[in-house]
C-alpha positions in Angstrom: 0.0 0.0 0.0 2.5 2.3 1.0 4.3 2.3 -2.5 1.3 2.5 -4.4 0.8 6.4 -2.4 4.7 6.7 -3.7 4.0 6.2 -7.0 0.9 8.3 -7.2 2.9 11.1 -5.8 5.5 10.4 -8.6 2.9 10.8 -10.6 1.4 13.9 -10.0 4.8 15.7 -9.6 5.7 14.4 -13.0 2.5 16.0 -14.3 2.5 18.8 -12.9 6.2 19.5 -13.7 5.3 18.7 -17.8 2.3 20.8 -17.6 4.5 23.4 -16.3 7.1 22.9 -18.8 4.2 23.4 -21.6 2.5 26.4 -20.0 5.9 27.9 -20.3 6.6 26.6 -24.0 3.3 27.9 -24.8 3.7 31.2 -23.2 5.1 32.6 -26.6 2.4 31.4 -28.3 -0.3 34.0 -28.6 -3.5 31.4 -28.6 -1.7 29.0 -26.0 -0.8 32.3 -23.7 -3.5 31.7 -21.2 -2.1 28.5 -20.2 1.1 30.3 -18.7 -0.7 32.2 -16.2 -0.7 31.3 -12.9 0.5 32.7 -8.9 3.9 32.2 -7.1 3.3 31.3 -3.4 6.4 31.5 -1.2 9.0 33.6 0.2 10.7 36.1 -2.3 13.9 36.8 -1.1 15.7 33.7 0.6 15.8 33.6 4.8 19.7 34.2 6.0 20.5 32.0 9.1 23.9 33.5 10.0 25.5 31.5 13.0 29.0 32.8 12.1 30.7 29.1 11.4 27.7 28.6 9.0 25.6 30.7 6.7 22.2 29.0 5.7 19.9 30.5 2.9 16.2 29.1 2.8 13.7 29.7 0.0 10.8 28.0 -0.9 8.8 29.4 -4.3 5.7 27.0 -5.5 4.0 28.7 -9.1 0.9 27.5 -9.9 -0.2 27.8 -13.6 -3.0 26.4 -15.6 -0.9 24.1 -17.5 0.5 22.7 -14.1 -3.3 22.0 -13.0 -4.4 20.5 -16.2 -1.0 18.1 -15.8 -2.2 17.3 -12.5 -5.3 16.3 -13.5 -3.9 14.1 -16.7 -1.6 12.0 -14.1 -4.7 11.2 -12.0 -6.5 9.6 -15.3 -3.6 8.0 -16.3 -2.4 6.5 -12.6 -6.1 4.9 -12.8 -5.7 3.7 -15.7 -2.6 1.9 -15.2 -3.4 0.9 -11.4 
């Protein structure tokens, strides 16, 4: 059970990481343009730790676009068609 929720999440990462890659092919496309749009949630600028023997930057960005949803939603037919 547990890898089937592995794979599933392998799943829907890859699928929303190709839709994402599309939106942004098609964002020089006039009639695909509307697939590129989307919202960045996260922080900005990174988060400096500085305890003087180390130096740690955090950032975490997550952009949401329509192509990323409609890749989402693709995975989820195809992992139930193949499980």
């Amino acid at each position: 059970m547990k890898s089937k929720n592995i794979i599933f999440i392998i799943v829907m990462m890859s699928g929303l990481v190709i839709g994402g890659f599309l939106g942004e092919l098609a964002s020089n496309m006039s009639a695909l343009s509307f697939l590129s749009y989307g919202k960045s949630v996260g922080l900005t600028s990174p988060v400096v730790l500085d305890l003087i023997i180390i130096k740690l930057q955090l950032g975490f960005t997550l952009k949401f676009s329509i192509a990323g949803i409609i890749g989402m939603i693709i995975s989820i037919f195809v992992y139930r068609k193949l499980w």
